[in-house]
N, C-alpha and C positions, 0 to 999 in steps of 0.2 A: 450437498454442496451446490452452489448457485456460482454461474461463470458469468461474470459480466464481460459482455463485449460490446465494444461502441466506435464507430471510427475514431473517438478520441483516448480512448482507455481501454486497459484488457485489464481486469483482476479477480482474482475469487473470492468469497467469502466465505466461509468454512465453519461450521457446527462441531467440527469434528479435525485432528490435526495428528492425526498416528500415521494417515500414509505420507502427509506431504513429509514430515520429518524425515521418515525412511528414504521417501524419493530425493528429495534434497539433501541428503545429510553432509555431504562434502562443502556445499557453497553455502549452506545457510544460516542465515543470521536472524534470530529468534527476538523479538524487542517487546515491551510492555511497554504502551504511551503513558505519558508521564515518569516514567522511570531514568533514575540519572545517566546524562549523555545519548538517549535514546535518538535525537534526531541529527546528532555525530555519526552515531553509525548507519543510520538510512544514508545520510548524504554518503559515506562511503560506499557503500553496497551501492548506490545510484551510479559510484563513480567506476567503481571495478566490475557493475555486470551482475553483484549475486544478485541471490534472492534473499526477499527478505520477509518474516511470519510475523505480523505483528498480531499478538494474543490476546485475549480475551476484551475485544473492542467493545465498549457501552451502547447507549443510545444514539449516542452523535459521536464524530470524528475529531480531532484537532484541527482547526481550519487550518494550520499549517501546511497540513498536506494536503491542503485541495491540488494544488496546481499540479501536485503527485499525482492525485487519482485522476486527474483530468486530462495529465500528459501536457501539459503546456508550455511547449519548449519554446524558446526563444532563441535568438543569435541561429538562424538557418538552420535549425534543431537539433542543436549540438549542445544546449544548458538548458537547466530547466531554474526556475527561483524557488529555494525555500529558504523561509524568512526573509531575511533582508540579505544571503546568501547568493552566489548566483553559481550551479553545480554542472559540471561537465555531465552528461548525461552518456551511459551507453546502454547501446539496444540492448543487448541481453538482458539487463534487469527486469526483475520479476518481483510483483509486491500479493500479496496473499495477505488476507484480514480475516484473523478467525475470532468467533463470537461465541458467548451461551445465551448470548438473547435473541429471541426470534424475529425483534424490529428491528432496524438498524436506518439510521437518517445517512447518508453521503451527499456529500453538498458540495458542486461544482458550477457554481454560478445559479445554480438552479438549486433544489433539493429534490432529491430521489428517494420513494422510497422503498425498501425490500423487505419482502415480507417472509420469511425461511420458516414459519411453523406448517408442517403438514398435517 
């Protein structure tokens, strides 16, 4: 597991996803990007607090949710923008990105890269 923390985003990346489901398993909301309605239910979970697992992420991310991973709220930090959306944000939300690939690109203005093979 690799925890990313940044003053502007906190999230994990995960190789592996049996504990978070166990730890979570009341709040959370499991998503495949690209899968139908999948960024309906982020914006909810963004909006009620859960957490959300989205599973077995590729090489690169949907740039939709950069401003996701980057945390960049707007309106005195109380919405965040996905798509052309504009989403009431609350603190408790928790986003977790699990992978079986050992590269992974996130791209928040910048590109990052993490490297999870040991």
């Amino acid at each position: 597991m690799i925890n990313i923390n940044t003053s502007r985003s906190s999230f994990c990346l995960l190789q592996g996803i049996k504990w978070v489901k166990q730890r979570y398993a009341e709040n959370l909301i499991t998503v495949r990007l690209g899968s139908k309605g999948y960024l309906d239910r982020i914006e909810h979970a963004v909006m009620s607090g859960d957490v959300v697992l989205i599973e077995n992420i590729e090489e690169s991310i949907d740039p939709v949710l950069d401003p996701l991973l980057g945390r960049n709220l707007i309106k005195k930090g109380r919405y965040i923008k996905m798509g052309d959306k504009e989403v009431e944000y609350n603190k408790a939300f928790k986003l977790i990105l699990q992978t079986k690939v050992s590269y992974v690109l996130i791209s928040n203005g910048r590109t990052t890269s993490v490297n999870a093979k040991y």
